[in-house]
C-alpha positions as CSV (number, residue, x, y, z in Angstrom):
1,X,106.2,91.7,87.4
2,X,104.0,95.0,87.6
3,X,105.1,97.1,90.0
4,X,102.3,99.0,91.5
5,X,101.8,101.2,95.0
6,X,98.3,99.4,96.8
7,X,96.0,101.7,97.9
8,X,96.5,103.5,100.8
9,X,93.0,105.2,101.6
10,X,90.9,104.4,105.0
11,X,88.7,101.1,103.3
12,X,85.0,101.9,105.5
13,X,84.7,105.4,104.6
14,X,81.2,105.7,106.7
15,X,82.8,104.6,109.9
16,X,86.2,105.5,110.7
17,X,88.6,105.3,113.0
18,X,92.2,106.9,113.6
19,X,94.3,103.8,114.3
20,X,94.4,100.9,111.8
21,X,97.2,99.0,109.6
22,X,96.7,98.5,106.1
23,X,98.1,94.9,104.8
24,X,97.7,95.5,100.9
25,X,100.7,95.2,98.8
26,X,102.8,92.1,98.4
27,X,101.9,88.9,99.5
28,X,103.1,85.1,98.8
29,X,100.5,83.2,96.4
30,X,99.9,80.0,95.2
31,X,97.3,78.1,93.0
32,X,96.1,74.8,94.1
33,X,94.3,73.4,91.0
34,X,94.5,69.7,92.8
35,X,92.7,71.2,95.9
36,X,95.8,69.8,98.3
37,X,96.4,72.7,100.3
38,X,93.5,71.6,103.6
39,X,94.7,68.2,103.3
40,X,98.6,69.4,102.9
41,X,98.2,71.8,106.0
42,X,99.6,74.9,104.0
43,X,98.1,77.1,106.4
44,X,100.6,75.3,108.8
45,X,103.3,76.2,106.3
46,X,104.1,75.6,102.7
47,X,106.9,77.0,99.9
48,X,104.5,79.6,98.4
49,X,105.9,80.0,94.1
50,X,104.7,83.2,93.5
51,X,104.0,86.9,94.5
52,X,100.6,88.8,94.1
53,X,99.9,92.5,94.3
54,X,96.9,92.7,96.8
55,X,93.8,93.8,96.4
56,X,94.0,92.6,92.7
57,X,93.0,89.8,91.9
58,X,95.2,87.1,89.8
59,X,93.5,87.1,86.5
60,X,94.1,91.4,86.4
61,X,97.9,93.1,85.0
62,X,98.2,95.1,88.6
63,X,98.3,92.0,90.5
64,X,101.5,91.2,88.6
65,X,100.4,87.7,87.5
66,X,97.6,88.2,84.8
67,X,96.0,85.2,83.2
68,X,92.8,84.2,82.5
69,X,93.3,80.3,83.0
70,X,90.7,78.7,85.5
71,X,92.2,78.0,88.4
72,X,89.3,77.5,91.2
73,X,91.1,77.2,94.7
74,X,94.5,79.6,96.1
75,X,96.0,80.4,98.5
76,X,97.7,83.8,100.0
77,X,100.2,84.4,103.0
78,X,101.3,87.3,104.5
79,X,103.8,87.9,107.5
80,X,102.8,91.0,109.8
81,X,103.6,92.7,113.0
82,X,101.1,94.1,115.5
83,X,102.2,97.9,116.2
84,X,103.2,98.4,120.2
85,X,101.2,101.1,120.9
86,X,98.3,98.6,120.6
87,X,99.0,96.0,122.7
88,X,95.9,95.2,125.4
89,X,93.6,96.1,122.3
90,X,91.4,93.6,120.8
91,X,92.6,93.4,117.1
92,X,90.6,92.8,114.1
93,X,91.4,91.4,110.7
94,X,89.2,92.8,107.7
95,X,88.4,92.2,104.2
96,X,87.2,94.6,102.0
97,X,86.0,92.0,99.5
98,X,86.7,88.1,98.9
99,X,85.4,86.3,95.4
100,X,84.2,83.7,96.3
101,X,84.7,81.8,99.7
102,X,87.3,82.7,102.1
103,X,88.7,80.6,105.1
104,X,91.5,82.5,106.8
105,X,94.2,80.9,109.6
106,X,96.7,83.3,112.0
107,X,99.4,81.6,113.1
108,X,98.0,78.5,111.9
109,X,94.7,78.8,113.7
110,X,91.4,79.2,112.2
111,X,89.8,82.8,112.8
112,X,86.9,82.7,110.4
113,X,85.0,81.9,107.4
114,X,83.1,83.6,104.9
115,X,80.9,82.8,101.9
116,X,79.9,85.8,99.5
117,X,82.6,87.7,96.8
118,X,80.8,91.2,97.2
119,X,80.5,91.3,100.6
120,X,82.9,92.9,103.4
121,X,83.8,90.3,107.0
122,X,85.9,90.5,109.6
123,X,87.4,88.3,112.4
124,X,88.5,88.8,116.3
125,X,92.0,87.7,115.7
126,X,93.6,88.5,119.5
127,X,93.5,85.0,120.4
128,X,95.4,83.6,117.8
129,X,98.3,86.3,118.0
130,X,101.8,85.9,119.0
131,X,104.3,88.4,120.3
132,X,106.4,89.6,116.8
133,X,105.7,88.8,113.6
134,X,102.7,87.2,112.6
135,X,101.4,85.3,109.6
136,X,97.9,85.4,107.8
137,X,97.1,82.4,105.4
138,X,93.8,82.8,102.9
139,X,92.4,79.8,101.1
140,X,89.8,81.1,98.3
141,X,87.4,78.8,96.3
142,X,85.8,80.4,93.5
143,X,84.2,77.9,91.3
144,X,84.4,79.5,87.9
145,X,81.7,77.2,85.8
146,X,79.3,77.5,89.4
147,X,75.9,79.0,88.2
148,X,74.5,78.8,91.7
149,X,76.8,81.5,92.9
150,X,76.1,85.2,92.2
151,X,78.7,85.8,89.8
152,X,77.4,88.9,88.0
153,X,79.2,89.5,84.4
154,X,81.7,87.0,85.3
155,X,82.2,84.5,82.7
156,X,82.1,81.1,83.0
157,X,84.1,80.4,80.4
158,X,88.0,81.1,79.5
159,X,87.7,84.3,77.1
160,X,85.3,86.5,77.8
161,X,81.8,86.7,75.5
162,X,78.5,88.4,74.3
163,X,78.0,90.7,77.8
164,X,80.4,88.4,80.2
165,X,83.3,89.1,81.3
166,X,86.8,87.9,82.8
167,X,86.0,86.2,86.2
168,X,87.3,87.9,89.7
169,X,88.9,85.4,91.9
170,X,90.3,85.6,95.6
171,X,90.7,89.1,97.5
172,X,89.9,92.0,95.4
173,X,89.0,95.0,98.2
174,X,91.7,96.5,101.0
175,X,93.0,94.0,104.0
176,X,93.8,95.9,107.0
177,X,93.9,95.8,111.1
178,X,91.9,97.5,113.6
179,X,92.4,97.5,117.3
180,X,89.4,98.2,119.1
181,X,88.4,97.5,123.2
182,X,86.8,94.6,124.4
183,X,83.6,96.9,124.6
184,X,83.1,99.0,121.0
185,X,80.6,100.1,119.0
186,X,80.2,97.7,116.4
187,X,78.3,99.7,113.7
188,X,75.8,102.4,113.6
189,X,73.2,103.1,111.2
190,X,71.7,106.6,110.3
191,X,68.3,107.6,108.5
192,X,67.3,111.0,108.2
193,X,64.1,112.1,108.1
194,X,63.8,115.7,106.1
195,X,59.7,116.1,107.1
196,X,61.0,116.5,111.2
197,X,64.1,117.7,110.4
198,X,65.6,114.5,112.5
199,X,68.1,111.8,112.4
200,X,67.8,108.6,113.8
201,X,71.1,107.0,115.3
202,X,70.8,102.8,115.6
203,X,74.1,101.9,116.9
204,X,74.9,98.0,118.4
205,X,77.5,98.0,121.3
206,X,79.3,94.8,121.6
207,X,80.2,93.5,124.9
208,X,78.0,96.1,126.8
209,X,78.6,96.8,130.6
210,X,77.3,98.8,133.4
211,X,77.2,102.7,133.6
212,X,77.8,102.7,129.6
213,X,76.9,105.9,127.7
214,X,77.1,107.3,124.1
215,X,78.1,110.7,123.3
216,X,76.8,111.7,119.7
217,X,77.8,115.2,118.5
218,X,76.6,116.0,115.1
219,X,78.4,119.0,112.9
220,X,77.4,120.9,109.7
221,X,80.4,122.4,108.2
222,X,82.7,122.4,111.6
223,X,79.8,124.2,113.4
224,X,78.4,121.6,116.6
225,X,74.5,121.8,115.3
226,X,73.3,118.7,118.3
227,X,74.7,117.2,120.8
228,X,73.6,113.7,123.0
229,X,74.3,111.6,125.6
230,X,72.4,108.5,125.6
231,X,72.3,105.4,127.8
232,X,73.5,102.0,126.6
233,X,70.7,99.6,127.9
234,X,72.1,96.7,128.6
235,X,68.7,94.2,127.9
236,X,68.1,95.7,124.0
237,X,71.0,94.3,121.6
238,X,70.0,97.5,119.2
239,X,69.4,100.8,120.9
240,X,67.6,103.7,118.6
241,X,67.6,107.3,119.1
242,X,66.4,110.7,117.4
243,X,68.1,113.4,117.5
244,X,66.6,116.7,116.7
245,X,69.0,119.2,114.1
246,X,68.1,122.6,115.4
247,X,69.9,124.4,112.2
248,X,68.0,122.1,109.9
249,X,65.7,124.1,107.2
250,X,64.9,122.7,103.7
251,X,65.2,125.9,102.6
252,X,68.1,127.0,104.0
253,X,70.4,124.8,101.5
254,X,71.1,121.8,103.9
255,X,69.5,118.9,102.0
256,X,71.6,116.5,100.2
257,X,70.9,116.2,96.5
258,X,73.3,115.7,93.4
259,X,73.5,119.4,92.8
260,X,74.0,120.2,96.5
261,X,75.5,117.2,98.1
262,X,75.2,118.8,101.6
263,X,76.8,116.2,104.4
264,X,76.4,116.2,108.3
265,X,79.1,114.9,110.2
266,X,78.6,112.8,112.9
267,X,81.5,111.7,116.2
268,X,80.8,108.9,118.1
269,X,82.5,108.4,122.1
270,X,81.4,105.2,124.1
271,X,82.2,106.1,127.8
272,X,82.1,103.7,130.8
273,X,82.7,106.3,134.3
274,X,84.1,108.4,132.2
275,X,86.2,106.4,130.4
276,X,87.1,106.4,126.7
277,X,86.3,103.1,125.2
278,X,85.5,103.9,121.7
279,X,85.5,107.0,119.2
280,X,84.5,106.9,115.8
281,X,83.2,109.3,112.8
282,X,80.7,109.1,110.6
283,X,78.2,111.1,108.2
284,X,74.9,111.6,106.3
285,X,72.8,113.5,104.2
286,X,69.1,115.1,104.6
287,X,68.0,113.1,102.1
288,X,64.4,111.5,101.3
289,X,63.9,109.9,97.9
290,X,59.9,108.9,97.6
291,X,57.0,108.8,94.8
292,X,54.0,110.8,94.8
293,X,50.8,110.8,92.0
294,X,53.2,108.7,90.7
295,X,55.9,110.5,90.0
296,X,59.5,109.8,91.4
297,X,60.5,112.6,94.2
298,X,63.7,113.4,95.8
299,X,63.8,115.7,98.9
300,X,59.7,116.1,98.2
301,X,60.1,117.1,95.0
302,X,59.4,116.0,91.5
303,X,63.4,114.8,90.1
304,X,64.1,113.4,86.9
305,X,67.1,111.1,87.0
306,X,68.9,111.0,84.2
307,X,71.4,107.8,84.7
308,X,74.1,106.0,82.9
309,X,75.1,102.2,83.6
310,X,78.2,102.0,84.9
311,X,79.8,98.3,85.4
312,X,82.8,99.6,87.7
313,X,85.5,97.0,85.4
314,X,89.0,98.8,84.7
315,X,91.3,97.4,81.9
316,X,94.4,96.4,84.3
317,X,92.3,95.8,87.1
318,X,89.1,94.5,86.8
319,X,86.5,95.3,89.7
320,X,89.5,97.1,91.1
321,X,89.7,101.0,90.9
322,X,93.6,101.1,90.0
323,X,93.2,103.6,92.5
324,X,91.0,106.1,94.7
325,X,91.6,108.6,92.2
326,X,90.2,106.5,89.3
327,X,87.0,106.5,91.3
328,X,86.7,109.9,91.7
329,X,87.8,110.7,87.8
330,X,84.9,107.8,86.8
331,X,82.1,110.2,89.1
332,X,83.5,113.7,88.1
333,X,83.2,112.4,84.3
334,X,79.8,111.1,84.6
335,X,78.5,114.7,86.2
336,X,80.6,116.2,83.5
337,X,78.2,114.7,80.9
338,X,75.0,115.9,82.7
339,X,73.8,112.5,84.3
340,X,73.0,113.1,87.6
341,X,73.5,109.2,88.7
342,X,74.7,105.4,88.0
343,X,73.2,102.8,87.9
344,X,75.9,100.6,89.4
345,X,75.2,97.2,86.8
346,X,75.8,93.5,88.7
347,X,78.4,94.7,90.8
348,X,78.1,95.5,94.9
349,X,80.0,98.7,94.5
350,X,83.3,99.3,96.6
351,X,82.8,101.9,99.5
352,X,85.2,103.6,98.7
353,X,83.0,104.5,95.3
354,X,80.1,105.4,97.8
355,X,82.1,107.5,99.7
356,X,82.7,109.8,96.8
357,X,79.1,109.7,95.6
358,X,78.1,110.8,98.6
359,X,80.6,113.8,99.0
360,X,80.7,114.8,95.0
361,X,76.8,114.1,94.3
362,X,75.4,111.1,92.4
363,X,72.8,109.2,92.7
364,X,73.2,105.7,93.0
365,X,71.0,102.6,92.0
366,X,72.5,99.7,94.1
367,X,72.7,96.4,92.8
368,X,73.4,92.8,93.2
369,X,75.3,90.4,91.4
370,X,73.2,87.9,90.3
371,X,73.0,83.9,89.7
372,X,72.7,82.5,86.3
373,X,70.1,79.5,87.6
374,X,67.5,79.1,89.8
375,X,68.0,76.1,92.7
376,X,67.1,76.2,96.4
377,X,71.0,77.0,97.1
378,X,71.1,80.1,94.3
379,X,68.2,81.3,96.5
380,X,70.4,80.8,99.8
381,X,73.3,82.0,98.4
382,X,72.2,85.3,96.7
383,X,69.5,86.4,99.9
384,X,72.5,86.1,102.3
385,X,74.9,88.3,100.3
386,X,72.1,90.5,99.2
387,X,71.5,91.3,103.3
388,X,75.2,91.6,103.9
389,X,75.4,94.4,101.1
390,X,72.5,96.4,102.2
391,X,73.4,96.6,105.8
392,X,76.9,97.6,104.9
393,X,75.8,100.4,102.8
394,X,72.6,101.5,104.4
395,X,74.4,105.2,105.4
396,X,75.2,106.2,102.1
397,X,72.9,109.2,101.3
398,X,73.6,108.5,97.3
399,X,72.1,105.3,97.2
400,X,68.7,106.1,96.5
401,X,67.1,102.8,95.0
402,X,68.4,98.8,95.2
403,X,68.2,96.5,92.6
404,X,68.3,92.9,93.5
405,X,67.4,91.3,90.3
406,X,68.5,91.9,86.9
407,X,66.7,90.9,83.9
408,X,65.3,87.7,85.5
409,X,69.0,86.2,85.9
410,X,68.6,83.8,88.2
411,X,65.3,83.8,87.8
412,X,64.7,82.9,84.0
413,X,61.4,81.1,83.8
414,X,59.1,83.4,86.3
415,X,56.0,82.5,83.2
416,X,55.9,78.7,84.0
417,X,57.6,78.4,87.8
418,X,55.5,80.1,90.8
419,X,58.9,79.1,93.2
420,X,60.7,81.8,91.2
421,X,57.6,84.3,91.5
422,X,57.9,83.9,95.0
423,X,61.8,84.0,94.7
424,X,61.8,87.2,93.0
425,X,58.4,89.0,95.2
426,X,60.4,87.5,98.3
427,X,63.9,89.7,97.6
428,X,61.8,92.7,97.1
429,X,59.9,92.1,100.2
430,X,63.5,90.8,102.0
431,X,64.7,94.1,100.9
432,X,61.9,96.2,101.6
433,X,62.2,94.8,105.1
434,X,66.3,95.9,105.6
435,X,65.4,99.6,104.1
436,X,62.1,101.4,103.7
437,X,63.8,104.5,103.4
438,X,64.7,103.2,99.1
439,X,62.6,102.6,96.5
440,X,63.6,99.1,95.6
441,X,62.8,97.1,92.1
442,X,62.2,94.2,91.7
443,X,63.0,92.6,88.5
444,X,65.5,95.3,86.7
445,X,64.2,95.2,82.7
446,X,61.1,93.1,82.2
447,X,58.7,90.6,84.6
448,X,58.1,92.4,87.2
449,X,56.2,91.5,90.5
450,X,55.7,94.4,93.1
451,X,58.2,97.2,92.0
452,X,58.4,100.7,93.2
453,X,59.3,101.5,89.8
454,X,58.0,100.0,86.4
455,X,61.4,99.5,84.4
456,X,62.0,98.8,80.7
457,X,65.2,97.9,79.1
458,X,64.8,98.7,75.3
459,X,67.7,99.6,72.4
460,X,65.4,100.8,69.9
461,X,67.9,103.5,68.4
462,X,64.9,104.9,65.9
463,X,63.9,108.5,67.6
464,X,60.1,108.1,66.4
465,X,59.3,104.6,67.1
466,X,60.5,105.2,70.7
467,X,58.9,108.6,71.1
468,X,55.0,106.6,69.7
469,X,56.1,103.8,72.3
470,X,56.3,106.3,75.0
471,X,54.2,108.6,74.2
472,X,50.7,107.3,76.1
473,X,51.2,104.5,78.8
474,X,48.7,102.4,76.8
475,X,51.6,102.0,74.4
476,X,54.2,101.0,77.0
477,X,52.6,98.5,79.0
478,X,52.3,96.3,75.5
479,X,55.8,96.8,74.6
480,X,57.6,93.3,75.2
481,X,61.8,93.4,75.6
482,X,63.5,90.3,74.2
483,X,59.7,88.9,74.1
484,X,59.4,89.1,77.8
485,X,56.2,90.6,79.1
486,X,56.6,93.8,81.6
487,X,54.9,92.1,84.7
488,X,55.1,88.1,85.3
489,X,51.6,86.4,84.9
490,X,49.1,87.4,88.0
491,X,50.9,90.7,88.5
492,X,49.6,94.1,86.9
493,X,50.8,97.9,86.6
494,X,49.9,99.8,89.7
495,X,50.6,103.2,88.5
496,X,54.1,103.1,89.1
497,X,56.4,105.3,87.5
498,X,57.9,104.4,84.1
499,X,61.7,104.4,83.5
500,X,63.7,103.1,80.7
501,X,66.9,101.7,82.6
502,X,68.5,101.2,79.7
503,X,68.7,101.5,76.6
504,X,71.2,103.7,73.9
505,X,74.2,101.1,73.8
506,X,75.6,102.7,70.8
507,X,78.6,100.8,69.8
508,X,81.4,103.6,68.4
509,X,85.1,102.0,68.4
510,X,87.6,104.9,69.3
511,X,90.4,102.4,70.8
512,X,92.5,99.7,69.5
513,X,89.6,97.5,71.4
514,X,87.0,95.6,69.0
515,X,83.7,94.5,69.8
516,X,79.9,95.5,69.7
517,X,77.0,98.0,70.7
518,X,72.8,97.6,70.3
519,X,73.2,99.8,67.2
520,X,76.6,101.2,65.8
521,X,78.1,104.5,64.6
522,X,80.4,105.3,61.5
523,X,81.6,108.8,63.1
524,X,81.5,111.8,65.8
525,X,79.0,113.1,63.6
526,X,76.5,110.2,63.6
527,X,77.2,109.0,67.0
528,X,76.1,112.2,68.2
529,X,73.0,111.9,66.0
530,X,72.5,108.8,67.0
531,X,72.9,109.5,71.0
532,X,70.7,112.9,70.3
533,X,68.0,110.6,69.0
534,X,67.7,108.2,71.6
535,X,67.8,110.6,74.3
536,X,65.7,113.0,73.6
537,X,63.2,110.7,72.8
538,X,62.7,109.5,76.2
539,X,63.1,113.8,77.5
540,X,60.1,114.2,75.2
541,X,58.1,112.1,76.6
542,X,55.1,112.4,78.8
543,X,55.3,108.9,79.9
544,X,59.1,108.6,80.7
545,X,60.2,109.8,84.3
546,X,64.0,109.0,84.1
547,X,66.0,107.3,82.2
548,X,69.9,104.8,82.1
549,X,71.8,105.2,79.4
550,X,74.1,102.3,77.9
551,X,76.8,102.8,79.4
552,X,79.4,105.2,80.7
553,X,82.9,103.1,79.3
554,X,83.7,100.0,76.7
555,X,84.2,97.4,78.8
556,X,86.1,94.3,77.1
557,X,84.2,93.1,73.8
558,X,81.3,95.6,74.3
559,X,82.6,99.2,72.7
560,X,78.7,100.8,73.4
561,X,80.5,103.5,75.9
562,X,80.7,107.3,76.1
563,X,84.3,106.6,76.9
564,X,87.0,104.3,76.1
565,X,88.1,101.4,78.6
566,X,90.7,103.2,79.4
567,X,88.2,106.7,80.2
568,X,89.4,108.6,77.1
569,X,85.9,110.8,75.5
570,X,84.5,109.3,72.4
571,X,83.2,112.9,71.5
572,X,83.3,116.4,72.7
573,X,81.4,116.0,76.5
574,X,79.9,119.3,76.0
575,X,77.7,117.7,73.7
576,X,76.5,115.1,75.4
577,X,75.8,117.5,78.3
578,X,73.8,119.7,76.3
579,X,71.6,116.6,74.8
580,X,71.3,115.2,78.4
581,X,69.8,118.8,79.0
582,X,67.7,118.4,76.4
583,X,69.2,121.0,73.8
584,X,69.7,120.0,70.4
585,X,73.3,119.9,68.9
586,X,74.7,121.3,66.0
587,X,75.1,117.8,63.8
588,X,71.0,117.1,64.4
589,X,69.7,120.8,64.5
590,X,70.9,120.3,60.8
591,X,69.2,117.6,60.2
């Protein structure tokens, strides 16, 4: 068995608290391919066979089992003791993530359940609790052939194919313990507004009472730059509140942008008569990301995002990060090549990611994992985790743009059915509706309805056919990827701006790993020809106002990326950087 230190780090990075109690590490596991276990009682008890690492999931090497056979429902137990010090606290239990649907007993009793793999929950557990050790039982279903259920790149069959993936079953994000009182702030959610040089605070306050205030000091640097003390009102569910940030001045170097990831900090105290109840941290960015004449804008001013996909999949880990320092390496390596964001591809991102986008500077395209058919339950399934994603992740000052729908997954007759028209205009509208501060798109590639953003996904690797395609907008709006018009029928360009969201996918093989690209290289030499050609292209443009390149690391079969799986450079980084700045490299300038 792999033996392998969990992750230690605080898991809700934009909300934090001093006390909690991480539960990664070992825990008893079972499959149950005969689906016996509810009738059986195992949460009650049962002889658990094996040992898992948690948060990896079985199919990955750190989780200590590894294989790839289906195996749709199992189980987890784990033994724990509630520290002293918190006793007379209300305790919850959270989970990071859970692929697919979770139910989850204490002590034999059921606390909660919770549908969506991306997706972060959390139960009240103080009920079921007993003095000493505890126990926490898991059952996971995770259908692996379901098309219904937004599965992403996940693969539906054993070995992994074409652009799919090996399948992610059962808890895959940090489990840990929280005490909090009966009366807490439950979450708060921050938007800053860069033209009044304000922040908004929306904060919920569970189990409000009489006499309740909120103390909100905000600090730039260490230095105390506002400072409230609000009422809770006890009739509104949701209070809101501006502050105003008397040191704020664009041009005094306080906005948050890749280049300058500035960050507020923000401390949260929930007093009754003077009383404690709750204290937690938090933080933004003065951030605004906008269009204007239609041209994409961050912080009021014309930006050029130059992106690289990025599918988050490690080789002994899958969606895992091995560790927090994997994440980091993965962002400082992309800002080492001159991208100034991801485009985070069929994956609801880990925080923990976020949290490090926001402090090292990347932009971030969010996006869903998607559903591989369209029914009236795909539409349920997918709009419910979609909401829980962008709620959780509303603070993060990096995400700049959502992308529900990829490619018309989910979606793949929008020509001939005006249900899934009405699915995809509804998720950008459903989205729309949870953030106006983002620019949101709605059909990622091709068939668009209403998008902030016109995107095209096209691996052309021949410099002057793309530079003719994008060189008057004429041009681009005939241009039809995999024979799929730009805008579905009864939906028109309305002067949005144009961005190739991917395209490159160079395949190079550097590793012991096999498998494909779009187009493919024989060396160093005529990769970086290749990758100079593509680029460029799209920098030359007058069309083009950003671009996603195909893609930041070989993932499995596909060997298109600038790294290896395992993050080693394909080529000298310095060269990519200076292409991505739109210089021309020593291989081409000979050309």
């Amino acid at each position: 068995m792999t033996k392998f230190i969990p992750r230690p780090e605080y898991p809700r990075p934009d909300f934090l608290r001093n006390e909690w109690l991480n539960l990664n590490g070992q825990w008893n596991f079972d499959f149950d391919d005969h689906n016996l276990g509810l009738k059986d009682e195992w949460y009650l008890n049962h002889d658990f066979s094996q040992v898992i690492t948690v948060p990896y999931a079985f199919q990955t090497k750190l989780s200590g089992i590894e294989t790839k056979e289906f195996h749709d429902v199992v189980w987890y137990e784990r033994s724990f003791t509630i520290p002293e010090k918190w006793e007379g606290k209300q305790i919850h239990l959270h989970f990071g993530a859970v692929d697919y649907r979770a139910t989850v007993w204490v002590n034999g009793k059921f606390v909660t359940f919770h549908e969506g793999g991306h997706t972060s929950f959390y139960a009240n557990i103080t009920d079921a609790l007993l003095s000493g050790l505890n126990k926490v039982v898991v059952r996971v279903e995770d259908l692996s052939k379901d098309l219904e259920q937004p599965r992403g790149k996940q693969f539906w069959e054993v070995e992994s194919k074409g652009i799919f993936y090996t399948r992610t079953t059962g808890i895959w994000q940090t489990v840990w313990l929280e005490p909090v009182n009966s009366s807490y702030i439950e979450r708060v959610k921050l938007t800053p507004n860069i033209d009044s040089g304000e922040v908004t605070v929306e904060y919920l306050i569970q189990n409000r009472v009489e006499n309740q205030e909120l103390e909100i000091d905000i600090y730039f640097q260490d230095q105390l730059v506002a400072k409230e003390c609000v009422k809770v009102d006890l009739v509104q569910r949701k209070n809101k509140h501006s502050i105003l940030l008397k040191d704020f001045k664009k041009s005094a170097g306080k906005l948050w942008s890749p280049e300058h990831p500035h960050l507020y900090t923000v401390k949260f105290c929930l007093k009754a008569e003077n009383e404690v109840l709750d204290q937690a941290e938090s933080y933004f960015g003065m951030r605004k990301i906008s269009i204007s004449n239609g041209k994409i804008e961050l912080n009021n001013n014309p930006y050029y995002m130059k992106l690289v996909l990025d599918q988050g999949y490690y080789p002994e880990s899958l969606l895992t990060a091995p560790t927090d320092e994997d994440i980091k390496k993965d962002i400082l390596l992309t800002k080492e090549m001159g991208f100034n964001g991801v485009r985070k591809h069929q994956k609801v991102e880990e925080p923990r990611y976020l949290y490090w986008a926001d402090h090292l500077g990347i932009l971030v395209w969010g996006e869903m994992a998607n559903c591989h058919t369209f029914s009236s339950q795909a539409v349920k399934r997918i709009s419910t985790e979609w909401q829980e994603a962008v709620e959780r992740d509303y603070n993060h000052p990096a995400i700049v743009a959502w992308v529900p729908i990829n490619e018309s997954w989910g979606a793949p007759r929008l020509k001939r059915d005006p249900r899934q028209a009405n699915h995809l205009l509804s998720m950008y509208c459903l989205t729309k509706s949870l953030d106006s501060s983002r620019l949101v798109i709605s059909n990622d590639g091709w068939e668009h309805t209403v998008s902030d953003i016109l995107t095209i996904h096209d691996y052309t690797g021949e410099k002057e056919l793309l530079k003719q395609r994008y060189s008057k907008l004429e041009k681009a709006l005939q241009y039809t990827p995999a024979d799929r018009f730009l805008y579905v029928p009864g939906f028109h360009y309305q002067e949005e701006p144009v961005f190739v969201s991917e395209f490159g996918g160079i395949a190079y093989q550097k590793s012991n790993w096999e498998g494909w690209g779009y187009t493919a290289a024989s060396s160093d030499d005529d990769f970086i020809e290749r990758y100079y050609n593509v680029v460029s292209s799209l920098l030359e443009s007058p069309l083009v106002q950003g671009f996603c390149y195909t893609q930041i690391t070989d993932v499995e079969q596909e060997i298109n990326g600038l790294l290896t799986y395992d993050r080693k450079p394909k080529v000298d980084l310095k060269l990519i950087r200076e292409i991505n700045e739109g210089k021309k490299p020593p291989i081409a300038a000979k050309e």
